[in-house]
Structures are given as C-alpha cells and as structure tokens.
C-alpha positions in Angstrom: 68.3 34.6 -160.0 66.8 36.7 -163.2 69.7 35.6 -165.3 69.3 32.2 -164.3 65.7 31.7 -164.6 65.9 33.0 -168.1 68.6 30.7 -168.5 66.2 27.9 -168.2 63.7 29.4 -170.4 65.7 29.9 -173.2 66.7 26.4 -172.9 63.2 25.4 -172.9 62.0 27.6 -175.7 64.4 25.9 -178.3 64.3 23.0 -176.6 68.2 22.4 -176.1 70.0 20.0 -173.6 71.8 21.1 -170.8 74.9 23.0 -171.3 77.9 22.2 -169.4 79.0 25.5 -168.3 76.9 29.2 -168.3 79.1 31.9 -168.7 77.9 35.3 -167.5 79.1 39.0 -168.6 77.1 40.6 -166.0 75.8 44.3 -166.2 78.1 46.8 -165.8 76.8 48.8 -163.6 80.5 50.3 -162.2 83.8 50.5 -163.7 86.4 52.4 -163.1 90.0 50.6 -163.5 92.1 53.5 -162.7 90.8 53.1 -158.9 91.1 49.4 -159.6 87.2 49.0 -159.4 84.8 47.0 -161.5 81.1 45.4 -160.7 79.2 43.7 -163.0 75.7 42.7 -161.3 74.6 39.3 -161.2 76.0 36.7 -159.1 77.7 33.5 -160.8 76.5 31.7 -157.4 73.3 32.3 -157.4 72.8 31.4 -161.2 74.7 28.2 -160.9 71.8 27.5 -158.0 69.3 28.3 -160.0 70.3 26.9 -163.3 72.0 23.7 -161.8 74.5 24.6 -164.5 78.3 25.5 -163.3 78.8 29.0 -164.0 81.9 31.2 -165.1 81.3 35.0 -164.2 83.1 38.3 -163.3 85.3 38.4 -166.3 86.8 41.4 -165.5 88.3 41.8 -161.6 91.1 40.2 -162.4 92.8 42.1 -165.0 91.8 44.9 -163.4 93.6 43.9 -160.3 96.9 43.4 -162.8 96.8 47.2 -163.6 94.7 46.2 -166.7 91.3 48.7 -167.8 89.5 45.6 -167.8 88.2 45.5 -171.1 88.0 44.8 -173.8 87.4 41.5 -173.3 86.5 40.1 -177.2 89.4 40.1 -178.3 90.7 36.8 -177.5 88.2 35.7 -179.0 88.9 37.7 -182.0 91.9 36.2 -182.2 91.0 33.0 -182.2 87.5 32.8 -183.9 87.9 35.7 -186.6 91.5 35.7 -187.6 90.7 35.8 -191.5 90.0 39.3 -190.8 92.4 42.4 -190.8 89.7 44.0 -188.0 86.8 43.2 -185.7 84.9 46.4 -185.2 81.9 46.6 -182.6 79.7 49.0 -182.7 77.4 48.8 -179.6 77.2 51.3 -176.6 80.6 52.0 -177.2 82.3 51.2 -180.1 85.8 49.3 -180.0 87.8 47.7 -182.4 90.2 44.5 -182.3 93.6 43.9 -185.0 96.9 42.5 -185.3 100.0 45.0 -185.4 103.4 44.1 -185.2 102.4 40.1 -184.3 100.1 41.3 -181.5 96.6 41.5 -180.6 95.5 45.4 -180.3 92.3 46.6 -179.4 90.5 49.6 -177.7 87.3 51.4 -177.6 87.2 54.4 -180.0 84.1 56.2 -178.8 80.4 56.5 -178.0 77.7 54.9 -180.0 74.3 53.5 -179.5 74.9 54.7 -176.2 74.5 58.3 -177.5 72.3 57.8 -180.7 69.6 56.1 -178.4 69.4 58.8 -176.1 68.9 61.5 -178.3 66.2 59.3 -180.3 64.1 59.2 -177.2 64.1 62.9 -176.9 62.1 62.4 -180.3 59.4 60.1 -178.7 61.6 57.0 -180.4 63.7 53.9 -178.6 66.4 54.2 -181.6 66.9 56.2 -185.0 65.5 53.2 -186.9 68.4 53.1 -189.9 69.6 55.9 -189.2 66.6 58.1 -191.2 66.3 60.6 -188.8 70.1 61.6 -188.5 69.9 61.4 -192.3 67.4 64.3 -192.2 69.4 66.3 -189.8 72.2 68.8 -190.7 75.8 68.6 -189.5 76.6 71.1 -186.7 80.2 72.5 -187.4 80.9 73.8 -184.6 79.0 70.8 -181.6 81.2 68.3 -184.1 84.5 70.1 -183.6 83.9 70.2 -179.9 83.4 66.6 -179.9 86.4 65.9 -182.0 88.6 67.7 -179.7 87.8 65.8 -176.6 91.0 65.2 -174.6 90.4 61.1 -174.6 90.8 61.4 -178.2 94.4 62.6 -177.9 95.8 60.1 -175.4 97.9 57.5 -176.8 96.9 54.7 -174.9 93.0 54.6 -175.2 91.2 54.2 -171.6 87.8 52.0 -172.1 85.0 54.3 -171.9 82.2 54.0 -169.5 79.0 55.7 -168.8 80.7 57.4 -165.9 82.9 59.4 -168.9 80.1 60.0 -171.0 77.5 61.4 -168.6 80.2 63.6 -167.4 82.0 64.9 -170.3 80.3 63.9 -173.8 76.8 64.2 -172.4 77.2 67.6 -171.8 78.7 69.1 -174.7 75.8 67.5 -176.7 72.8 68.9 -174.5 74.7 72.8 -174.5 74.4 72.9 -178.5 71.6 74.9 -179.8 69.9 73.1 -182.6 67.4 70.4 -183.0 67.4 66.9 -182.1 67.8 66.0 -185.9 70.7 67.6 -186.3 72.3 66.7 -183.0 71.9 62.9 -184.3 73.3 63.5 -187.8 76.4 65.3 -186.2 77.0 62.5 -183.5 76.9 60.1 -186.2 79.3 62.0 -188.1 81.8 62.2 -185.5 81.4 58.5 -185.0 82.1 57.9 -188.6 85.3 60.2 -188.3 86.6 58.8 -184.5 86.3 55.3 -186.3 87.3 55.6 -189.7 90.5 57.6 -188.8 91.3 54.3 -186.4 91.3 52.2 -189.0 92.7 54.2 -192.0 95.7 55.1 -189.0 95.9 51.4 -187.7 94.2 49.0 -190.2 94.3 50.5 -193.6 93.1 48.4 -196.7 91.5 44.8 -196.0 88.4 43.5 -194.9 86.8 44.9 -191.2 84.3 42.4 -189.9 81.1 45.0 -188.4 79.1 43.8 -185.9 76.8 45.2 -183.2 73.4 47.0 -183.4 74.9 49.8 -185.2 75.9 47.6 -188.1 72.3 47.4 -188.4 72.1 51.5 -189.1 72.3 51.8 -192.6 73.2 55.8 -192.7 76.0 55.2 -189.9 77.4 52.4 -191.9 77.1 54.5 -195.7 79.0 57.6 -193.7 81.7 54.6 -192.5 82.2 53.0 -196.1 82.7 56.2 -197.6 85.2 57.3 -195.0 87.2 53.9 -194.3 89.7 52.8 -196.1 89.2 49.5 -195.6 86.2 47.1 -196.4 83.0 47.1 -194.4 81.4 43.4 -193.8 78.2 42.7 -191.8 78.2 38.9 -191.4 75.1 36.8 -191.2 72.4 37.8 -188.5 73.9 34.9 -185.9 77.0 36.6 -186.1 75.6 39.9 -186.3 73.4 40.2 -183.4 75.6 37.0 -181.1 78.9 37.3 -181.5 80.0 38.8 -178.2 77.7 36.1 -176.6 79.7 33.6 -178.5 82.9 34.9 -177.4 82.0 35.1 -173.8 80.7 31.5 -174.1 84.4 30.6 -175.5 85.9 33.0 -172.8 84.7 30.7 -170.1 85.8 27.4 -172.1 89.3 29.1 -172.2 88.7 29.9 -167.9 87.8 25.9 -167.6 90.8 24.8 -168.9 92.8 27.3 -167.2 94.0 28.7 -170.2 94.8 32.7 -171.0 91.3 34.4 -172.0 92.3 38.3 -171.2 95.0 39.3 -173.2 97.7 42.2 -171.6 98.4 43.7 -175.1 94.8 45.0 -175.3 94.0 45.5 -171.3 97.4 47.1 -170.3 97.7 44.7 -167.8 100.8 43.5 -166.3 100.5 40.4 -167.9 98.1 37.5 -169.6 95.5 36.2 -167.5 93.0 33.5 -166.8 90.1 35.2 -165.6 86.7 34.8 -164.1 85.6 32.7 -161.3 83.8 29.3 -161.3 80.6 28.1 -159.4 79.9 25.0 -159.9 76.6 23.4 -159.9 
C-alpha cells in the first residue's frame, strides 16, 4: 500500500496522466539463489488496488526458479537502450557491470559499494562521504586492502550476485577487525573498489567508452581513483540518466513482460534459459 500511495502522489506532484502499467522492483529484503530463494517486499496486488494501475512485480522468482542468481536484471535493458556503449557500469549498493563479448550480453556484480562507504560514513556522524572528501583524507591500509582483495568470491569464475547476506557475513567483518581510523578504512575500501572494478574492465572491456551511473558516479574521489585505473573511458550521463536509469529499465522490463517477450537474459543470470519474467495484477 506504501508503494502505491506514493505512486499516486508522484503522479500528482508533476501532474502526469495515468500510466498504463506500474512496474515494481520491490525491496530486497532476502535473496539467496543457490537455495532457489528470493523476496522482494511489496505486493504487485495490493499496489494495483491502490493505484488502480495494472502492476508487473517480482522480477526475480522466476529466473531463479530456472537455476538463474536472479540478477542482474538491467541488463536487457542495457542491451537494448544503451548499446552505443562498450559497458554499462552501476555503482550502487553493489556495483555490477553489463557488455557484449563474443555476441552476448555479459554481466555481473563485481563488489561492494555504497553499501559499505555509507556505513562507515555513519560511524563519522555522516549519512554518506559527501564526494568522496573524507576517504580522500584517509590513508590506504596495505595490509585491510590485501585482505579484501583476496576474498574467495573474487576468484570464482562465474561471479554469484552479492547480497547483504555475503557482506554482513564475510566483508563486514574483515573491515570492523582492522585497526585504524574511520578515514582510512573509507580511503582503503574505495581503493579496493577502484581495483575490483577497473581490473573488470581492463580484463573484459578494455578501451571504449563505459557509461557510469549510480550514486557512486556522483563521488568525485571514487570516480578520479577509476579514471586513472580503467582503461577505458569514464562517462556520467545527464542527471535523468544518472540518478533513473534502473527505474527506466525496470519500467521497460515490464513493457517487455506485457508483451510476453524475453526481459531476463540466461547469459547474465546463469539460468537455464531466457525468460519472460514477473507477474501481472491488473487493475
């Protein structure tokens, strides 16, 4: 009912006619594929009652069902909407990052971002490291960033998507146990983001351009440290894009579901096959 009232609200605000479908991500609140398990709250039911909009929702089951990791989901969308680019790269909770190699769509989370960099801001009285500045005044921990390089998800071939199951459990931990300030925990987590994702691309993507989006496109020191480690180029797209583009995808994911065409794509999920994905209330 919360999603759907706000729904309306943001309908009213900028005064917009009534969409023909909502489609709902949901909050994460479990997933863990490998026990073919998922649940993203907020019912699709519910907000088509509320909304008197039909609603596409629970994205995910599906695929997961198929063998899949469910996730990630974007890059269908990727592959349809962004295609002038050699790489989509997100950096949100998690990052992840979407390409083309040997005429296929790739993609796979990479590792912990905001997710992290939030948390230890807060310690410091702060909801995020606004541009990065307090990471910048921190000093790189040699020996906390070589224990986070050498993380066993790092050497798998296939990449599982990450969850906050994985990172309360096993990154979490090996963050708190260093001994040094909360400055220079943040500067050496951003490093090792910089290095997980710029050895991705100069491995898998190489020269071209690498479309950044994401609230950690927004943090200027992440993004110098990525620049001058990537190969390829950096591009942060106009603030729409920027700060909506996973919300534009999911709106095109559930165009895709109404005409019962393939929206989750095997090649990134490791499902058994393509899929059509998420269920329909309608209004």
């Amino acid at each position: 009912k919360y999603i759907g009232e706000n729904v309306i609200a943001f309908l009213q605000k900028f005064n917009l006619p009534k969409p023909d479908i909502v489609c709902s991500h949901g909050h994460t609140v479990f997933h863990e594929p490998a026990k073919k398990f998922t649940l993203q709250i907020g019912n699709g039911n519910i907000i088509s009652e509320t909304t008197g909009i039909t609603c596409v929702s629970d994205f995910r089951s599906l695929d997961v069902s198929l063998g899949g990791q469910g996730a990630p989901l974007v890059p269908a969308g990727d592959e349809y909407l962004f295609s002038e680019y050699e790489a989509c790269l997100n950096l949100g909770g998690f990052s992840n990052i979407s390409f083309k190699e040997d005429g296929e769509r790739r993609a796979f989370d990479i590792c912990p971002v905001n997710i992290s960099l939030n948390l230890l801001a807060n310690f410091l009285d702060k909801p995020f490291d606004y541009n990065g500045e307090t990471a910048r005044s921190g000093f790189i921990q040699p020996e906390l960033l070589q224990q986070l390089n050498q993380l066993p998800i790092y050497k798998l071939d296939t990449r599982p998507s990450l969850a906050r199951e994985w990172l309360e459990e096993v990154f979490n931990p090996v963050v708190e146990n260093a001994n040094c300030s909360f400055e220079d925990k943040l500067r050496t987590v951003n490093e090792h983001v910089a290095q997980q994702i710029s050895d991705v691309i100069n491995s898998r993507v190489s020269r071209g351009r690498v479309l950044v989006t994401g609230g950690g496109a927004k943090n200027g020191f992440l993004m110098e440290r990525l620049s001058q480690l990537s190969s390829a180029q950096m591009v942060i797209p106009n603030e729409e894009i920027l700060d909506y583009k996973e919300a534009l995808i999911f709106a095109f994911l559930g165009v895709l579901r109404m005409r019962d065409q393939y929206n989750v794509l095997q090649s990134v999920t490791g499902a058994k096959t393509d899929s059509c994905s998420g269920v329909i209330n309608y209004s």
